[in-house]
C-alpha positions in Angstrom: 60.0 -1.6 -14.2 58.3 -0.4 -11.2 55.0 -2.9 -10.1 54.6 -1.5 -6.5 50.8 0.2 -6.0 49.2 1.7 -3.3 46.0 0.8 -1.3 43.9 3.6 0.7 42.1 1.9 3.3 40.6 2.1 6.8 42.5 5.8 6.5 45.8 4.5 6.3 48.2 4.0 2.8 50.4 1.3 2.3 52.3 0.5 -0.4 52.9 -3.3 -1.9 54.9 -5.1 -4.6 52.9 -7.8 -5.5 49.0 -8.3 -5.9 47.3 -8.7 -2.5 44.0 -10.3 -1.5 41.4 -8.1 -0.2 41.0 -10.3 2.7 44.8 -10.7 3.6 44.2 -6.5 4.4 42.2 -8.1 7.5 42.3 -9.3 10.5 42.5 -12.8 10.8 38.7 -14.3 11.6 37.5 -10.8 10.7 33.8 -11.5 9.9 32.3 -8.3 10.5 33.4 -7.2 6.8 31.4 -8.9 4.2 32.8 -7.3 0.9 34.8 -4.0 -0.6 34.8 -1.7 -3.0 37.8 -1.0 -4.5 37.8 2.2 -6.6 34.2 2.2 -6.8 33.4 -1.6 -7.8 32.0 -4.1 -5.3 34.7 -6.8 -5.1 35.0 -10.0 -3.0 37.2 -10.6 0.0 39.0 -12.8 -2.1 39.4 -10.7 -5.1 43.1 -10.2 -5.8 44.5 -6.0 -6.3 47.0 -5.4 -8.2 46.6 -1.4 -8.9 46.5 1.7 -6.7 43.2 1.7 -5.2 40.8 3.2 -2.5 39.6 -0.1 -1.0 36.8 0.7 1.7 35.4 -2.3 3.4 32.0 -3.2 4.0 29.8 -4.2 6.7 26.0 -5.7 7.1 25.1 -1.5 7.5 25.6 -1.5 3.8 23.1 -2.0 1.1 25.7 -4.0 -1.3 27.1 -6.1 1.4 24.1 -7.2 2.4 23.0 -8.4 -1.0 26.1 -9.8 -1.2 25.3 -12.0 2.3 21.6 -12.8 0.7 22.7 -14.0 -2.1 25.3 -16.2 -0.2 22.8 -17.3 2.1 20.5 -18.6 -0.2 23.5 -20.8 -1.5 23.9 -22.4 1.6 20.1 -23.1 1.7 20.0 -24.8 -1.5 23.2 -26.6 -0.7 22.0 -27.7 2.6 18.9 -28.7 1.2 20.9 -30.9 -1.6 22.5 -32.8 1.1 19.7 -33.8 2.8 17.6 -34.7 -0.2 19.8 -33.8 -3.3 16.2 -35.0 -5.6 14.1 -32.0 -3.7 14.2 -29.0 -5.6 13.5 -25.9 -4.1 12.0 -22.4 -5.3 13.1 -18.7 -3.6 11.1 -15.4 -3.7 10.9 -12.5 -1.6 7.9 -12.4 0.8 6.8 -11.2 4.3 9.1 -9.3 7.0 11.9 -8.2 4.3 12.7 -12.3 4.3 13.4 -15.1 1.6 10.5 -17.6 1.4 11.7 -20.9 0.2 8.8 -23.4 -1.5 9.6 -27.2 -2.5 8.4 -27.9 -5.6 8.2 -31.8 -5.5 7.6 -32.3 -1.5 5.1 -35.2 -1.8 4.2 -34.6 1.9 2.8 -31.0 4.0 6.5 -29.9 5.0 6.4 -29.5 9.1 8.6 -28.2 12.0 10.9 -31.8 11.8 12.1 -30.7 8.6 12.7 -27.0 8.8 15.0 -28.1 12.3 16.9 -30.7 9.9 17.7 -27.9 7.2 18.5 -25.3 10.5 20.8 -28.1 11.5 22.3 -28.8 8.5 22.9 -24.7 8.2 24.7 -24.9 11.1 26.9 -27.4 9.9 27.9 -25.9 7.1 28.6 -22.6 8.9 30.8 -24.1 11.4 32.6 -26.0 8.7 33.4 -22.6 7.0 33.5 -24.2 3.9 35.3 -21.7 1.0 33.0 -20.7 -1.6 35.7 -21.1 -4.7 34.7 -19.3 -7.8 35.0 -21.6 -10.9 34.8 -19.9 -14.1 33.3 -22.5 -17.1 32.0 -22.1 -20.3 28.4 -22.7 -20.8 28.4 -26.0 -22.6 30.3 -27.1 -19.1 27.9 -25.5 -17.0 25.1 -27.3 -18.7 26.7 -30.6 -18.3 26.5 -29.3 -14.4 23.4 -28.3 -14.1 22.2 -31.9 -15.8 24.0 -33.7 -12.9 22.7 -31.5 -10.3 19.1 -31.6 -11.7 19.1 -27.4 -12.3 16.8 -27.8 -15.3 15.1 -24.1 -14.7 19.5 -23.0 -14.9 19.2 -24.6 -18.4 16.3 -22.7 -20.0 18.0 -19.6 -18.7 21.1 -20.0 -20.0 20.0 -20.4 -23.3 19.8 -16.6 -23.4 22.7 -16.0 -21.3 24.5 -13.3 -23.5 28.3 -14.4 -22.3 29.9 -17.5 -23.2 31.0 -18.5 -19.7 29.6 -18.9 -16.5 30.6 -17.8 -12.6 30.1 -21.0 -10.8 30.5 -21.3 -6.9 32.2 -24.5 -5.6 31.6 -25.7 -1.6 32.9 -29.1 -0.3 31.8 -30.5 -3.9 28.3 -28.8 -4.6 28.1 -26.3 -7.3 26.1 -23.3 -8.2 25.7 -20.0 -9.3 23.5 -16.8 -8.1 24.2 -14.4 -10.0 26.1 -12.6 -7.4 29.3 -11.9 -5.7 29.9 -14.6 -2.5 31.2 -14.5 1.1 34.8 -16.0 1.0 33.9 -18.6 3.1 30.3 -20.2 4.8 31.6 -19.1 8.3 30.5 -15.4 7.2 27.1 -16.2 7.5 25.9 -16.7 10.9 22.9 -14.5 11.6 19.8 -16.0 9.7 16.8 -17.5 11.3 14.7 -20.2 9.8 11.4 -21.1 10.5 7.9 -22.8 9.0 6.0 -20.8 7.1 3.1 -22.8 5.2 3.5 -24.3 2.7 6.7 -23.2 2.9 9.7 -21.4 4.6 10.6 -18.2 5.7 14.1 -17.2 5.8 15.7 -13.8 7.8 18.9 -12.3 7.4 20.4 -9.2 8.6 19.4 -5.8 7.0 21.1 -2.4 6.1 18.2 -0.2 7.4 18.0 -2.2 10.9 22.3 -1.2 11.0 23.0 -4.8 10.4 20.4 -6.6 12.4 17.7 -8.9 11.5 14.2 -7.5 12.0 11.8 -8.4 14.2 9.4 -11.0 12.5 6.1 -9.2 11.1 3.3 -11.1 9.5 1.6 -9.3 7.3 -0.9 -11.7 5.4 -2.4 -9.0 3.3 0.7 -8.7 1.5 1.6 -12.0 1.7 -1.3 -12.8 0.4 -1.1 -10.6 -2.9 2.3 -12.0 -3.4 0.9 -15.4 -3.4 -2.0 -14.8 -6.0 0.7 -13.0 -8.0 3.1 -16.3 -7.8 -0.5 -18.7 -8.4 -1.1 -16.2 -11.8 2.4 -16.2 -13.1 2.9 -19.8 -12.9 -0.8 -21.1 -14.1 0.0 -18.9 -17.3 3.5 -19.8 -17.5 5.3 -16.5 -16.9 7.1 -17.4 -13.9 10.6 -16.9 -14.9 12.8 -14.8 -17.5 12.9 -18.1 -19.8 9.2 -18.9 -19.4 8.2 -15.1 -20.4 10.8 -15.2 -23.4 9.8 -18.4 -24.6 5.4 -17.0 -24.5 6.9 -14.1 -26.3 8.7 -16.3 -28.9 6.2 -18.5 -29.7 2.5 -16.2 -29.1 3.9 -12.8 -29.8 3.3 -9.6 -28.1 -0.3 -8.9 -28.6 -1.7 -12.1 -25.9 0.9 -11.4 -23.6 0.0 -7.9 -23.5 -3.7 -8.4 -23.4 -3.5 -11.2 -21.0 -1.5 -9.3 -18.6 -3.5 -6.0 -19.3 -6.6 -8.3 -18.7 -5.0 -9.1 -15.3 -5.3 -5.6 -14.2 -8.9 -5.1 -16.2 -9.9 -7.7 -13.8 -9.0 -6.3 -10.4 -10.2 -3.1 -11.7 -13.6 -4.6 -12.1 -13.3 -6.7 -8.7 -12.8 -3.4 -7.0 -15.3 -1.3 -8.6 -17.6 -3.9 -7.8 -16.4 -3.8 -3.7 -17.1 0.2 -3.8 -20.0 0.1 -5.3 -21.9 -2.6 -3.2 -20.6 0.0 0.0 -21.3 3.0 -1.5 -23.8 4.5 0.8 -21.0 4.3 3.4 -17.7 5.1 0.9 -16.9 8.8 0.7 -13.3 8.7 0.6 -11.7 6.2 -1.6 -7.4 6.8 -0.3 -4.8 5.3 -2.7 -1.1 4.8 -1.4 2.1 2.8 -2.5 5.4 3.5 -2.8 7.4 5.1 -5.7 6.8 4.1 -8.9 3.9 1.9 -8.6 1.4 3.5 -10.8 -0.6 5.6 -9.2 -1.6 8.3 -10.8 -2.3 6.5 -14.1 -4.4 3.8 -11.5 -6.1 6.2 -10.0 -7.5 7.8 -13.6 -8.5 4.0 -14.2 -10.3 3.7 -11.4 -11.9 6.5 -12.3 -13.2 5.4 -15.3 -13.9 2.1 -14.1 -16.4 3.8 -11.5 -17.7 6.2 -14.1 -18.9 2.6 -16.0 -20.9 1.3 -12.9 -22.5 5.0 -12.8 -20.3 6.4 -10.0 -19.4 9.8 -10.6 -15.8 10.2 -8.5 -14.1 13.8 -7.7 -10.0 13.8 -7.2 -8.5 16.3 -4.7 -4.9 16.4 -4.5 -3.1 16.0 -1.4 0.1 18.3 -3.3 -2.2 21.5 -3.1 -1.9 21.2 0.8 1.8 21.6 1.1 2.8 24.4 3.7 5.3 26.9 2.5 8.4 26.3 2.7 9.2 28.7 5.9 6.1 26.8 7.6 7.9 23.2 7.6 9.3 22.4 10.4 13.1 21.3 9.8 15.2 18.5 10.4 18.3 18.6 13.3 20.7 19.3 10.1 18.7 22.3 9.3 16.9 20.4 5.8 13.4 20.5 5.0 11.7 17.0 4.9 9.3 17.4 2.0 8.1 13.8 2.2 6.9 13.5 5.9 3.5 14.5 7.0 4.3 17.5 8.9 5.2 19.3 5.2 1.1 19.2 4.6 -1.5 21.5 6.4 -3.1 18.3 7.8 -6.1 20.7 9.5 -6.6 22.5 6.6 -6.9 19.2 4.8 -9.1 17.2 7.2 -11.2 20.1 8.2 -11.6 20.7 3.7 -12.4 17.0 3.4 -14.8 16.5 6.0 -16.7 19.8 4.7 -17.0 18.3 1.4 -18.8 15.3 2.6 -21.0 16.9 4.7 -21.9 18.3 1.4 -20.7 22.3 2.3 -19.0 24.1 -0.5 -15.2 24.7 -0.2 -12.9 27.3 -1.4 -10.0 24.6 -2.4 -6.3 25.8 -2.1 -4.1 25.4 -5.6 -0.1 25.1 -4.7 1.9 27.1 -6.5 5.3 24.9 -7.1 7.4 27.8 -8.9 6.6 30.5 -6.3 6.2 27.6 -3.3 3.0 29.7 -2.0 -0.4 28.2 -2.0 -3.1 29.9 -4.0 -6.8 29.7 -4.5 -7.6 26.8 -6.3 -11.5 26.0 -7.4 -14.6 26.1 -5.5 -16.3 22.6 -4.9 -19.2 20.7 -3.8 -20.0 17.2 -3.7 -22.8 15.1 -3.9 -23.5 12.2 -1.2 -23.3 10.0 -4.5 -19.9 11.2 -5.4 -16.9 9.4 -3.5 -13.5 11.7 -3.2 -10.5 10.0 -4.8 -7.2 11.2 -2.8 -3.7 9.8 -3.8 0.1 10.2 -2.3 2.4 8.6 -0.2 0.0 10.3 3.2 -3.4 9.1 1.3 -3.5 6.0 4.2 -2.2 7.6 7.2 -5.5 8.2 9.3 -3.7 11.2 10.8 -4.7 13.3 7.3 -8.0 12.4 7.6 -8.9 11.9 10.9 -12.0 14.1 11.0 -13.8 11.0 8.5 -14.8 8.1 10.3 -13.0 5.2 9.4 -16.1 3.4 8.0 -16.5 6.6 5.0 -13.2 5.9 4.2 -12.1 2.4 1.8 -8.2 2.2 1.7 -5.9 1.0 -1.6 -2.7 -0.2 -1.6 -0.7 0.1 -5.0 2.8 -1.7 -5.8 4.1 -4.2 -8.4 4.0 -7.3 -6.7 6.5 -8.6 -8.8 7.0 -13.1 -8.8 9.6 -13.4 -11.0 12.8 -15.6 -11.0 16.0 -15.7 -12.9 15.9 -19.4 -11.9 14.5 -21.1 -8.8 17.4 -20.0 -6.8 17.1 -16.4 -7.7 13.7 -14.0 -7.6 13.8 -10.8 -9.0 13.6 -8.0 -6.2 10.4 -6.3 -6.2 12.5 -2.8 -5.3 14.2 -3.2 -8.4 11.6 -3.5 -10.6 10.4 0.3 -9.4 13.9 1.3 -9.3 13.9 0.8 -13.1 10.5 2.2 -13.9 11.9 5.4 -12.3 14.5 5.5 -14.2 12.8 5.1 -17.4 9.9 7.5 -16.5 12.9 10.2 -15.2 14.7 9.7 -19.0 11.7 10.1 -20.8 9.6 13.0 -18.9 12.7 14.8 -17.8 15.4 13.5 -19.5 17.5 12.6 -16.4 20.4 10.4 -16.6 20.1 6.8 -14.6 22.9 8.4 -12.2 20.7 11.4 -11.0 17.2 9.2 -10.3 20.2 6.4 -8.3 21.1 9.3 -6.4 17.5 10.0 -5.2 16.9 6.3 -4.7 18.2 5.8 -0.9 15.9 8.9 0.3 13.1 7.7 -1.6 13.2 4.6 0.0 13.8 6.0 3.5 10.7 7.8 2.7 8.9 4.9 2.1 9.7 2.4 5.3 9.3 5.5 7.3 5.7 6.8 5.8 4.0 3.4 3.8 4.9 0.4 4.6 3.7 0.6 8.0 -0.1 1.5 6.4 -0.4 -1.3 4.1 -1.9 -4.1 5.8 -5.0 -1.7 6.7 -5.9 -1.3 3.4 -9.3 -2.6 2.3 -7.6 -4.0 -1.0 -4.3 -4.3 -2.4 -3.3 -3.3 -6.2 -0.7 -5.7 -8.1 0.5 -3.2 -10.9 2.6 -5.5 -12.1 2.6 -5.8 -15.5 4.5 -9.3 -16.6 5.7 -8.2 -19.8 7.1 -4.4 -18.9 10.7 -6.1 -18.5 10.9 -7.0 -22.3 9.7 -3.5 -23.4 11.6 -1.3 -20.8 14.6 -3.1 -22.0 15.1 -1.4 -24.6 14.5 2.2 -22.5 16.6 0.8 -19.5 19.6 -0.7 -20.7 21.2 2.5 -22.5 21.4 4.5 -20.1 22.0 1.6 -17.6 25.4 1.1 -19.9 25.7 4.4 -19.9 27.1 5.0 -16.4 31.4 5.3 -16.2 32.6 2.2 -14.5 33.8 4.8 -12.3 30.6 6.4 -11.0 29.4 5.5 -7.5 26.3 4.1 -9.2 27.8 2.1 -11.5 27.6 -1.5 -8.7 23.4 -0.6 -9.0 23.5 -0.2 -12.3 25.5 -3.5 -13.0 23.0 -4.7 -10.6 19.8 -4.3 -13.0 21.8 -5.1 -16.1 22.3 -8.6 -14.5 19.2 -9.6 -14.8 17.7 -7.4 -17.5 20.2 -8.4 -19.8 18.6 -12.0 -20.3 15.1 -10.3 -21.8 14.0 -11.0 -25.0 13.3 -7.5 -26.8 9.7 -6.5 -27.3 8.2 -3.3 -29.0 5.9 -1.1 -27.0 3.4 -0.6 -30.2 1.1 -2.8 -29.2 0.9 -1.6 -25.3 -2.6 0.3 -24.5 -2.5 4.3 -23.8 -4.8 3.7 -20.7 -2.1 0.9 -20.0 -0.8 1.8 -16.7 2.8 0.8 -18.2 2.7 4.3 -20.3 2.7 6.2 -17.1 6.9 5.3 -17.6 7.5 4.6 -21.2 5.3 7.8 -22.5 2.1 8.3 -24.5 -0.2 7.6 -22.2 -3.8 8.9 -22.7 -4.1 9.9 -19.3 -0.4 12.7 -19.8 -2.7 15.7 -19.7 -5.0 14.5 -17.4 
């Protein structure tokens, strides 16, 4: 019987007659390549082929390598940490500059510079070691006898709704863990991080994909920051911090509080904000709402509305999507596309010379785009009182180019996203990018009943979009948004998952898919009946009162 199979790879075939170790297709002390995929599914170095494949290696320029890397990283953090101290405990979560912060959870002193050099020391120790990272598979009543001896108590709560019966541990030079994540073969694959203090905790860097490998340039940005620490402050005071802590509040108070408390999270920062415009109304004329995809806006901005309407504010909206240029107008790209997302795409003069008209208190003749013919057309005349701010929204709404004919005083800035503070475990936060990535994907299924595959496949320009056009513009807003609703996980669950499970294993999509499901998968189930129609959740999951708006 014939056993020989061929690999594809680095555009060569060769043939072999016995299973072969991704890495052994290397060179030896080849570091640059972090993982493969072989036929389509992400795979360690160490993963052993047996079949005919198409094996393409991967480098720090990729998405899923460097997920891979992060994931390994913050391994070595917590193991490094372990051998300094193995009683500290230590909690991850995404923060400032595109960068892991790490917070101790039982420091009993302020943590300084000595002790961030100790664990950069330590790092380096390990890394030079290059310890392997050996994958030990155990059942779960093993794994908890594990986690018991290295004091993992917030791995035990989750793995009491872990739906497999055995669990992917790591092993290096005696200290075990897991991270929900395929690993670097060994520790000497990690050598670009950088560690430093970051009250009252730690900021860690790593390489990215969009900076072609390289670890950005350190950027502060306490506004953000900021939100993300309220969000943490909130999350843990009501005991919704992690996957276990939400399923247990949704086990044992039902869905109604934890739907009103979180919807009473967002009725309050509604009523914080509508309080900020109106004690600065005299001066407010153009209210400009911005975030990136997914994060709520429209639905928001109709609640904002509303909430102004209450204090006796009487708002107009204006869409920026009735300024597009036609199509022949748009300047295009070196490859001959057309770059609907970038500013250029809008009549920006047309558009600041409208806006500043309308608060001067002129009457204007407003344009209408036509998105079946792609030709603008006249839309409504307008006028606007000096008491009646105008409400603008889209990914431009915060760029001061579109409205640079309105001093910056008349204008009051809001930055929408879902500042999401959630954790598998201590060792592993939820990505905020996810979390939008699977609202799209519900809201695309349900409004225009698009597979999972087709809203992946817009995913990467999307988020070029977004570093190039809103991330730069968030730290001058005047307030940042938290859409974040804690208990959308347990109801999109049920939206998600299908059509999550129902990508081929092999579809290009399927490693983002398998992705989400990780971490989805350990949701409790909870029915949407109870979730408001002005809820800013059923702007994805449907029957929202604002659909015809």
């Amino acid at each position: 019987m014939d056993t020989s199979f061929t690999l594809n790879y680095f555009g060569t075939s060769k043939t072999f007659e016995r299973k072969v170790k991704l890495i052994q297709l290397l060179n030896k002390n080849e570091r640059r390549y972090i993982c493969a995929k072989v036929n389509n599914r992400i795979r360690e170095l160490n993963y052993d082929v047996y079949y005919s494949a198409d094996v393409e290696f991967l480098t720090l320029e990729d998405e899923d390598a460097v997920k891979v890397y992060e994931a390994s990283l913050r391994y070595i953090v917590a193991m490094a940490i372990y051998r300094i101290d193995p009683t500290l405990h230590v909690k991850f979560s995404y923060n400032v500059s595109r960068s892991i912060f790490g917070l101790f959870l039982n420091l009993n002193r302020p943590l300084d510079s000595d002790f961030i050099k100790k664990i950069d020391e330590e790092l380096h120790r390990i890394v030079q070691a290059d310890f392997p990272l050996v994958q030990k598979i155990v059942p779960n009543e093993k794994a908890q006898e594990i986690y018991k001896k290295f004091g993992h108590e917030d791995k035990l709560e989750i793995l009491k709704y872990r739906p497999e019966k055995t669990v992917h541990l790591y092993e290096c030079d005696g200290y075990l863990n897991y991270m929900y994540s395929h690993m670097v073969p060994s520790t000497g694959f990690l050598k670009d991080f950088l560690i430093r203090l970051y009250s009252p905790g730690f900021i860690i860097q790593y390489p990215r994909s969009e900076c072609k490998g390289k670890i950005p340039p350190f950027e502060d940005t306490p506004k953000f920051g900021k939100t993300l620490k309220n969000s943490s402050v909130w999350a843990k005071e009501c005991r919704v911090d992690s996957i276990a802590a939400i399923n247990s509040y949704v086990e044992k108070r039902g869905p109604i509080d934890f739907i009103n408390m979180c919807e009473s999270f967002h009725n309050n920062m509604l009523a914080e904000l509508g309080k900020k415009i109106r004690d600065d109304l005299e001066e407010i004329r153009l209210i400009c709402i911005a975030g990136p995809s997914s994060s709520g806006k429209t639905t928001f901005s109709n609640r904002l509305r509303a909430e102004l309407l209450s204090q006796g504010i009487f708002p107009i909206r204006i869409s920026i999507d009735d300024y597009y240029l036609e199509k022949e107008q748009i300047k295009k790209e070196p490859d001959g596309s057309v770059d609907l997302e970038a500013i250029e795409a809008l009549d920006i003069e047309k558009f600041n010379d409208d806006i500043s008209d309308l608060i001067q208190g002129k009457q204007v003749q407003l344009p209408r785009f036509n998105f079946q013919t792609g030709k603008r057309e006249k839309g409504e005349l307008l006028k606007v009182d000096s008491h009646s701010p105008i409400i603008i929204e889209g990914i431009h709404a915060l760029n001061d180019a579109l409205t640079s004919l309105v001093p910056k005083h008349q204008k009051f800035k809001i930055y929408i996203a879902p500042q999401a503070q959630i954790n598998i475990d201590n060792h592993n936060p939820i990505s905020l990018t996810d979390l939008r990535l699977l609202r799209r994907i519900v809201r695309d299924k349900k409004f225009r009943n698009a597979s999972a595959e087709e809203t992946m496949s817009m995913w990467p320009s999307v988020r070029r979009g977004e570093f190039r056009w809103i991330y730069a513009g968030q730290e001058n807003a005047d307030f940042v948004f938290n859409s974040l609703l804690t208990y959308e996980l347990p109801v999109m669950k049920k939206y998600a998952m299908p059509v999550l499970q129902d990508i081929d294993r092999d579809s290009p999509f399927y490693i983002a898919a398998n992705n989400l499901i990780k971490f989805l998968k350990y949701f409790v189930n909870m029915e949407d009946n109870f979730v408001p129609c002005n809820s800013l959740l059923r702007e994805f999951i449907g029957d929202s009162c604002f659909q015809d708006v």
